[in-house]
C-alpha positions as CSV (number, residue, x, y, z in Angstrom):
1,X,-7.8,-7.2,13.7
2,X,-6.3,-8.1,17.1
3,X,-8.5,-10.8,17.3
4,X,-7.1,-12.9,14.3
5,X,-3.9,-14.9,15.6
6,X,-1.4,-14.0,13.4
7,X,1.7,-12.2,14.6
8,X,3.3,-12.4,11.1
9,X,3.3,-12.6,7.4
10,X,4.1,-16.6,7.2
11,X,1.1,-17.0,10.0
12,X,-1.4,-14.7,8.2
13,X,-0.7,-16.9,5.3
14,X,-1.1,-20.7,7.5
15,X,-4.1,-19.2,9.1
16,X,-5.9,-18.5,5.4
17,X,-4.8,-21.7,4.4
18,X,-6.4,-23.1,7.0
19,X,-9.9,-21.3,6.4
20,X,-10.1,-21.2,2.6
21,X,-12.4,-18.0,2.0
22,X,-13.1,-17.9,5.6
23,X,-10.8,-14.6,6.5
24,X,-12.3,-11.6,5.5
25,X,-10.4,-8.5,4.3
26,X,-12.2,-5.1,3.7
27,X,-10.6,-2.6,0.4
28,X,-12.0,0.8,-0.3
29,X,-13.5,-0.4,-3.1
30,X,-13.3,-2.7,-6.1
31,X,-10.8,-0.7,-8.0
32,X,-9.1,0.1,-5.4
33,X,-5.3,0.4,-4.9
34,X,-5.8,-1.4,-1.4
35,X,-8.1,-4.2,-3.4
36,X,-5.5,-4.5,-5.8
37,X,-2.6,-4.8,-3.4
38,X,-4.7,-7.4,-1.2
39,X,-5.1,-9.6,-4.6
40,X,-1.2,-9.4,-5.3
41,X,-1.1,-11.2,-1.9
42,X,-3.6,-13.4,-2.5
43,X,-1.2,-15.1,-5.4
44,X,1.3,-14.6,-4.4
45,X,0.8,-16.3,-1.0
46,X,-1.4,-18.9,-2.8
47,X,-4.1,-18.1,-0.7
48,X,-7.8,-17.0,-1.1
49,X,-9.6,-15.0,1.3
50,X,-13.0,-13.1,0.9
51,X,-13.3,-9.5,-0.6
52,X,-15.4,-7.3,1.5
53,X,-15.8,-3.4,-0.6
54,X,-16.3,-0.4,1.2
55,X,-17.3,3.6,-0.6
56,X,-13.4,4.5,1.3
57,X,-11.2,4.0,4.1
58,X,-12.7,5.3,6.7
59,X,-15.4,3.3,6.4
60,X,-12.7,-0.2,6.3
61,X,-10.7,1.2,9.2
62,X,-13.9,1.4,11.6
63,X,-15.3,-2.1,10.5
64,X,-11.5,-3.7,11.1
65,X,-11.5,-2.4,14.6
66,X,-15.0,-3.7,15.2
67,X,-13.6,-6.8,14.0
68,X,-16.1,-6.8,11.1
69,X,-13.8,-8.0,8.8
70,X,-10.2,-9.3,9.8
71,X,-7.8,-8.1,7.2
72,X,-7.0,-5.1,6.0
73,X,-4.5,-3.6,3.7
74,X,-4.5,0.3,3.9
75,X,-2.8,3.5,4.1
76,X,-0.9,4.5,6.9
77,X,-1.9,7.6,7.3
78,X,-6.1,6.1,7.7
79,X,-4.1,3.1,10.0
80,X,-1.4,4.2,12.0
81,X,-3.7,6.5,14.8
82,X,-5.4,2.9,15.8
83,X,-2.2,0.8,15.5
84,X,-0.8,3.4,18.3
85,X,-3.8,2.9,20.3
86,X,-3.5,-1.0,19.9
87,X,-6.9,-1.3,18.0
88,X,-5.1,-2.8,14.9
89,X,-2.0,-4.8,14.6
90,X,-0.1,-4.4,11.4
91,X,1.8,-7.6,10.2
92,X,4.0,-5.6,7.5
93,X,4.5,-2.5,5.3
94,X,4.5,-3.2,1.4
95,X,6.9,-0.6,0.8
96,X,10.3,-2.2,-0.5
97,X,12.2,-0.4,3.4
98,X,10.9,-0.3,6.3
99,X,9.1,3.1,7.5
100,X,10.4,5.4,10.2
101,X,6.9,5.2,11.6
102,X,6.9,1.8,12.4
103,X,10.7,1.0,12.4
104,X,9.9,-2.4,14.0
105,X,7.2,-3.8,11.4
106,X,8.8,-5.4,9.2
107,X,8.6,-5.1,5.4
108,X,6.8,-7.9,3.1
109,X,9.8,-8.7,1.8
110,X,10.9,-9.0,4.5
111,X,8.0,-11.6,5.9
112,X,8.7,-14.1,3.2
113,X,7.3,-12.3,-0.2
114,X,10.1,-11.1,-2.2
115,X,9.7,-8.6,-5.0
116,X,6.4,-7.9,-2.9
117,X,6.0,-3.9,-3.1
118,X,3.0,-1.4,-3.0
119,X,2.9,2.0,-2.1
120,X,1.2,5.2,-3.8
121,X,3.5,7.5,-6.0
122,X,2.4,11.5,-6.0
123,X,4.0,13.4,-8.3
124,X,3.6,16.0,-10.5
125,X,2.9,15.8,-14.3
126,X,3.1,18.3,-17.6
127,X,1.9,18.2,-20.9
128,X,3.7,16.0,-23.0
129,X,4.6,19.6,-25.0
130,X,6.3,21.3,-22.7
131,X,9.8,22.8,-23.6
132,X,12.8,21.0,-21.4
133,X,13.7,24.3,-19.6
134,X,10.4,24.7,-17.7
135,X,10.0,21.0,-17.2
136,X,14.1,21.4,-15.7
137,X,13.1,24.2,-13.7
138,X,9.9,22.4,-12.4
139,X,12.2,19.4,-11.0
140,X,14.6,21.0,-9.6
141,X,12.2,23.5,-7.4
142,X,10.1,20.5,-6.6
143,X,13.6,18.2,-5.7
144,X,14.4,21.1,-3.7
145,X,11.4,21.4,-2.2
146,X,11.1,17.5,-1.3
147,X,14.5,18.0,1.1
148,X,13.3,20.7,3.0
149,X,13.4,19.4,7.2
150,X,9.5,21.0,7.1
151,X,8.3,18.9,4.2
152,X,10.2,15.7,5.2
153,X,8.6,16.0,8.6
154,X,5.1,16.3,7.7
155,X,5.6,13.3,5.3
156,X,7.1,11.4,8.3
157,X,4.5,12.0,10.4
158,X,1.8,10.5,7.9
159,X,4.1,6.9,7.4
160,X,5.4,8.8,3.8
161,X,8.9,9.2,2.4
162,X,10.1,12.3,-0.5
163,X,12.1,11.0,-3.2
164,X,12.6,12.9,-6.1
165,X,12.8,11.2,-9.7
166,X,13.4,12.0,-12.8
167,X,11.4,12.7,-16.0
168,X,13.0,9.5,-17.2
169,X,12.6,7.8,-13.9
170,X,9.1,8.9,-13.4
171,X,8.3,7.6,-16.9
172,X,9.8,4.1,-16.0
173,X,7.9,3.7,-12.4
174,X,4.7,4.7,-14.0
175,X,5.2,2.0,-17.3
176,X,6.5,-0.2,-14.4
177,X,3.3,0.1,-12.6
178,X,0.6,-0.2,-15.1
179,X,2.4,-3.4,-16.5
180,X,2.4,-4.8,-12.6
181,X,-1.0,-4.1,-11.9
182,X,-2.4,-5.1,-15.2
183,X,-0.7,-8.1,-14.5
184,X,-2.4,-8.5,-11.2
185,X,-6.0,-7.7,-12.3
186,X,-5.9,-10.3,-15.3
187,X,-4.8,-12.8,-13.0
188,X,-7.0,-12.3,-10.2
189,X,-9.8,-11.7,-13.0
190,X,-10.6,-8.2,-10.6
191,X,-13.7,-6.6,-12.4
192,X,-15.4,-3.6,-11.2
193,X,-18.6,-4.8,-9.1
């Protein structure tokens, strides 16, 4: 929220310290990938700040720019219309580059966080039974999909970015994730409320 007086990162961080538990931040709910991604900070800043849980986004984005809660750490798409219209100030993206979008906010990496990264993955699975040649066929339709101008614009214009992985690849990110964030929720000790 405009109203809170950090312009960065490293200030977010000073001004939490300063206020233990007394900066709010709203998720779109307990299990949420926002929730989750505001914990990550949490230790890795060192920092603590109060969990406020909303039933979705929309319902965090309206209560930020009322300045009911002071943080928040959502999606672009549900943020960017009120960060062009100056009713929320982002601080950084937690993808690992910065976005077209918002060329100028930096990234949390960036803002003193290394190895901090979060950003939702789409893609498109098969059963595990499928013969190579379909699942070959599939990737390469989709891959070619991904690069066309129309499809990279309409991701653009929601704060998104096509890549195209493969099976392999995809297999790794998603073993990657579910080790991260099983990480995170044991050592925030995140339960579902």
């Amino acid at each position: 929220h405009p109203s809170v007086p950090a312009r960065s990162i490293v200030e977010l961080i000073a001004h939490a310290r300063s206020r233990p538990a007394g900066v709010s931040y709203g998720s779109s709910g307990a299990g949420s990938s926002q929730r989750l991604a505001a914990e990550m900070f949490k230790l890795r800043a060192g920092i603590d700040m109060l969990h406020v849980p909303y039933k979705g986004s929309a319902q965090v984005v309206t209560d930020l720019i009322g300045g009911h809660v002071l943080v928040g750490f959502e999606s672009l798409p549900a943020a960017l219309p009120h960060i062009r219209a100056g009713k929320l100030r982002p601080l950084a993206v937690m993808t690992a580059q910065r976005l077209p979008t918002l060329a100028e906010v930096p990234t949390m990496a960036e803002s003193g966080l290394p190895d901090f990264e979060v950003s939702s993955t789409f893609g498109v699975l098969a059963p595990a039974a499928t013969p190579g040649p379909i699942i070959e066929r599939l990737h390469g339709e989709l891959a070619r999909i991904v690069q066309l101008p129309e499809f990279q614009d309409k991701l653009a214009q929601q704060g998104a970015l096509a890549i195209s992985m493969t099976s392999e690849q995809a297999g790794r990110h998603i073993r990657s994730e579910i080790a991260m964030w099983a990480k995170v929720i044991g050592e925030a000790n995140v339960k579902l409320d």
